[in-house]
N, C-alpha and C positions, 0 to 999 in steps of 0.2 A: 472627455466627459460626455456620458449619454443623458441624452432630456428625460427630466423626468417622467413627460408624457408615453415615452418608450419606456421606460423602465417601468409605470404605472398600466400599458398596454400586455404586455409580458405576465406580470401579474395576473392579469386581468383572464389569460388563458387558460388557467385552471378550472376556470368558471366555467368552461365549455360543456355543453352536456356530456357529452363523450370521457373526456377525463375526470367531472365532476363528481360522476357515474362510479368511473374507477376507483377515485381516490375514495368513495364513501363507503365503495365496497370493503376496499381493502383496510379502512380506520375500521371498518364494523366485523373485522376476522375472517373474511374471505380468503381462502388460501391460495386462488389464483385469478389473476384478472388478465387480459388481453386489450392491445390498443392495437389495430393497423392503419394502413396509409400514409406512413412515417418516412419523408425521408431522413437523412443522417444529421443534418442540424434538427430537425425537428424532435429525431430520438434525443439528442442531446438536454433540447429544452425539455423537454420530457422529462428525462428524468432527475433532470436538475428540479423541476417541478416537485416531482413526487417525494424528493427528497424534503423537501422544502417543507409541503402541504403537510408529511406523516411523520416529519421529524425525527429521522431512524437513520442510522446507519446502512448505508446503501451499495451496495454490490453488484457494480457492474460485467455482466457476464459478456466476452463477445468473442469472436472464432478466434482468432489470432493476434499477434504483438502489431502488425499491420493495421484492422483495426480498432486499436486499441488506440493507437498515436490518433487515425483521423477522429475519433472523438475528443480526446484530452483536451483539446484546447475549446471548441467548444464548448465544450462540458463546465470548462474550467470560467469561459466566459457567461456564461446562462447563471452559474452559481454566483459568479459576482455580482453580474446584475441585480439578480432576485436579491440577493443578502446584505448586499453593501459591505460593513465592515464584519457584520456578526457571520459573515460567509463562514460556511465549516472547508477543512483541505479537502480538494479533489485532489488522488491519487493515482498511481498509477504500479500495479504490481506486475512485473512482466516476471514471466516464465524464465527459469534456470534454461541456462543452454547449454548444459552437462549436468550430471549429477554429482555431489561431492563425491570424490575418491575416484573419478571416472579420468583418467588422463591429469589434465591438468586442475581442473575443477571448473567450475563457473566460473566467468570472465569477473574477476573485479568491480567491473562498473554496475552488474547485476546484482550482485549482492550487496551494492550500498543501496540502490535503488530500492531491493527487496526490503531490508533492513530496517531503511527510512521508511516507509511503507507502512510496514508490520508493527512497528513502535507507533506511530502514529496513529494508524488506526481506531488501535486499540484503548489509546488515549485519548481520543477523539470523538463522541458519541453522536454525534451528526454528521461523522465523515463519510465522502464519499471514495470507491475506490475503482476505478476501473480493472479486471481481469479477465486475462485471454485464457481459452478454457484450459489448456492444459495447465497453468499456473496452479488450476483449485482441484486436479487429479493428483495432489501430493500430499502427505501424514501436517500437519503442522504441531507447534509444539501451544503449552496453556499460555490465556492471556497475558498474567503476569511474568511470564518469560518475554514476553516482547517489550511490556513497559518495561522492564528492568536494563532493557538492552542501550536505552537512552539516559544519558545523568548530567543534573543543572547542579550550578553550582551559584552561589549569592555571598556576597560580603559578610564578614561579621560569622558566614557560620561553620562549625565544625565538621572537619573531615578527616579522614584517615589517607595521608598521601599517599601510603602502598596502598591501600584497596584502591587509591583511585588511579593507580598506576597497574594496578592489575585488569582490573575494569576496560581500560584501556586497551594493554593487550590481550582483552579478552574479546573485545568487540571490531579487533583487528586495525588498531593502531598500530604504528611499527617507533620505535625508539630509535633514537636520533642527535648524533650531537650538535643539528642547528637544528630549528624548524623550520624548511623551507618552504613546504609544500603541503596541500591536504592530508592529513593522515601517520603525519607523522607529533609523536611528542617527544621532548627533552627534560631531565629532573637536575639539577644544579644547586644541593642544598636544600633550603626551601623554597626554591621557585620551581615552578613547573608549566613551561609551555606548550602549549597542544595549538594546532590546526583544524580547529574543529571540520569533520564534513558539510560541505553545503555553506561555509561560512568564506566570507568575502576577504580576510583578516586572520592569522594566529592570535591567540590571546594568553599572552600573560599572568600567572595567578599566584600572587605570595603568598606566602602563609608566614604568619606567627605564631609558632607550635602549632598545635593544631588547629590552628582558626585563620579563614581566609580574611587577608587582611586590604588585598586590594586584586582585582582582575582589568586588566588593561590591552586593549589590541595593539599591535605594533606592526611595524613595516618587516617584512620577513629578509627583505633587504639589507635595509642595515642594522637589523635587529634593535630599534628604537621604538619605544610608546608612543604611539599617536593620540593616546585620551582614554577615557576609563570606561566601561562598560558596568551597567548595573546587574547583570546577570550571563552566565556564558552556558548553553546547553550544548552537552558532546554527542553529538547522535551517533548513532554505530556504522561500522562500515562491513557489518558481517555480522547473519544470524544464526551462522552458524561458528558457535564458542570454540575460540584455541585455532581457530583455523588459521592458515599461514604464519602460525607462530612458532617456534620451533624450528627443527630439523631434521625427525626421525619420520620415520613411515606410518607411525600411529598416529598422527596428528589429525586426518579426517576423522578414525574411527575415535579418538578425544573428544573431539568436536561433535561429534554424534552424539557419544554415549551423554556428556552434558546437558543439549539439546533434549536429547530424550529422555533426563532425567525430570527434566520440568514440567514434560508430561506425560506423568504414570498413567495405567489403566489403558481403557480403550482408547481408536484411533482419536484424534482432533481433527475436524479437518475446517477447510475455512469459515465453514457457514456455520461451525460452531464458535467461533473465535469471540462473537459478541450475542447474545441470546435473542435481542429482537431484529435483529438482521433483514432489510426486505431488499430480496435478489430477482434485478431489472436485465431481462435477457433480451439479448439485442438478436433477433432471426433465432428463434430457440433450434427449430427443425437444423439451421443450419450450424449451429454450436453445439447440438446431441453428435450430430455427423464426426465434427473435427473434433470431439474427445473419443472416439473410439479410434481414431487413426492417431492421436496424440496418444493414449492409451498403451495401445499397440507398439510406439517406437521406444516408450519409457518400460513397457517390461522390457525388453529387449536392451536396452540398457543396463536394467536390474541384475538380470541374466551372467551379464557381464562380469559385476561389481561381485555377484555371489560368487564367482568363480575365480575371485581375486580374494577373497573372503573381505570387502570392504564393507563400511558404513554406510546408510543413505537413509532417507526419508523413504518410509513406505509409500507406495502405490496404491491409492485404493480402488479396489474390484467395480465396476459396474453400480452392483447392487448397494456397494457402501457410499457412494457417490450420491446414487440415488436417493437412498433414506434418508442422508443428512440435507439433501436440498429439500424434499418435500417436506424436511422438519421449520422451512420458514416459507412466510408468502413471498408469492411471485407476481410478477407483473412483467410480462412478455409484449414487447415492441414488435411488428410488421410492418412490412412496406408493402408486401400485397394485403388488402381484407378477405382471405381466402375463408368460403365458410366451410365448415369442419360438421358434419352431419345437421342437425335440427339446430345449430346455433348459431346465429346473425355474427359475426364480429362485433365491437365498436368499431368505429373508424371516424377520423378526421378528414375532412377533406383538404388535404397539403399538396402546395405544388414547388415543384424545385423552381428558384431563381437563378436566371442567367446572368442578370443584368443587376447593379446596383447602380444609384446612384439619385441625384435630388434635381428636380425640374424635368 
């Protein structure tokens, strides 16, 4: 448990003339502010800060999956702090490490991460999300395709067991004649057990005709109820629909053409995903660098995929990259206050600690 005195100090930092400066710029429609002399917990408070102060959805930008992790916890810790229980989720969207259709496809474990991510988000209006830049050089599909990719379910109400069986293998559950393990579900009549992702427990859910009649967790062991649960959410394990389902060779491009059914017209990309979006760039100079060489390895990929005639999420060019981000404000983190022609930086004066510790 932190004193409240620290928690009340924390607080209290926004008030700095430096960030007080920023945030009033940016509440009053400034489309870019600048903070330096930041080091990496201090970025973190930061923008756990800004999040906090301008109440928005917040998009953390920073060079790689590397880091991306030494902020997460941080980040994740400043957001508790400041919020207590009303904290919004800090996220974490890491980069594909293959393209679908490309070999094997993206490892498993990224695409629940992405998945859960991308649902969340977008369900989320004060969430925060950290991404590595090449994560946000890729097409994404409309908002309401990612809520839809998560489904709750409550006692007493009406459902369709095949749509929610289909649902299922659509968001890359695998069927199963026990429930052993995350990600699998089983249909036995009218019961139907699922694993949900990220859940500690399978749960249980009867139905009487069409209506949930009781949802219960149970030991995947001996397959017994351990006690009832008043709601059970199935978040997905894949945003990209039909994927590892099946058998045939069409199954990425299935999975694509779905995906991209959700969003017609022009690209989407992340920074459009929520409309007041403020994107908090961590060394911009040094995250402009690492998406042109991210850039660079994912055409080159592309290349590949055309040449197999597969599916994928577009790549967007430079120029498309750029518009959609100068389409919300920004607010760029430093560790040097280097000044930039006729204009002073902000700056903090932060020092790294070596030493912690009380007396």
């Amino acid at each position: 448990m932190l004193f409240s005195a620290v928690i009340e100090r924390l607080g209290h930092l926004a008030r700095l003339p430096a960030l007080d400066d920023a945030f009033e710029a940016l509440s009053q429609g400034s489309s870019a502010e600048a903070l330096a002399g930041l080091t990496t917990p201090a970025k973190a408070l930061v923008a756990a800060l800004a999040a906090r102060e301008l109440r928005r959805p917040t998009v953390l930008l920073v060079e790689n999956e590397r880091r991306a992790a030494a902020l997460l916890e941080p980040l994740q810790f400043f957001s508790r702090t400041l919020n207590g229980s009303f904290a919004a989720p800090v996220l974490l969207l890491p980069a594909l490490d293959k393209l679908p259709g490309l070999g094997a496809g993206p490892h498993p474990d990224v695409l629940e991460v992405r998945a859960s991510t991308l649902s969340r988000f977008v369900s989320a209006p004060s969430s925060v999300v950290i991404v590595p830049i090449e994560a946000s050089l890729l097409s994404f599909a409309a908002p309401q395709f990612y809520k839809s990719l998560s489904l709750s379910l409550v006692r007493d109400v009406e459902i369709s067991l095949q749509d929610v069986v289909a649902h299922l293998s659509k968001v890359g559950y695998i069927r199963a004649e026990l429930v052993e393990m995350e990600g699998q579900f089983s249909v036995r009549g009218g019961i139907l057990d699922v694993f949900p992702a990220e859940a500690a427990k399978p749960v249980r859910i009867e139905l009487l005709g069409d209506s949930v009649e009781s949802l219960r967790e149970f030991d995947p062991q001996t397959q017994r109820s351990t006690g009832p649960v008043p709601r059970v959410t199935l978040p997905p394990l894949t945003e990209f629909p039909f994927a590892g389902a099946g058998s045939g060779n069409n199954d990425s491009d299935s999975a694509m053409s779905a995906r991209t059914d959700a969003a017609p017209g022009a690209l989407i990309t992340l920074f459009d995903l929520l409309d007041d979006t403020l994107v908090v760039l961590d060394e911009p100079e040094v995250v402009a660098r690492k998406a042109v060489e991210s850039r660079d390895r994912l055409m080159g990929d592309s290349a590949l995929l055309r040449a197999q005639d597969a599916a994928s999420p577009a790549i967007l060019f430079e120029e498309q990259w750029k518009v959609a981000l100068e389409r919300r404000q920004r607010f760029s983190l430093e560790e040097l206050p280097l000044r930039r022609g006729d204009t002073e930086p902000r700056t903090l004066k932060v020092q790294p600690t070596s030493r912690y510790g009380l007396g």
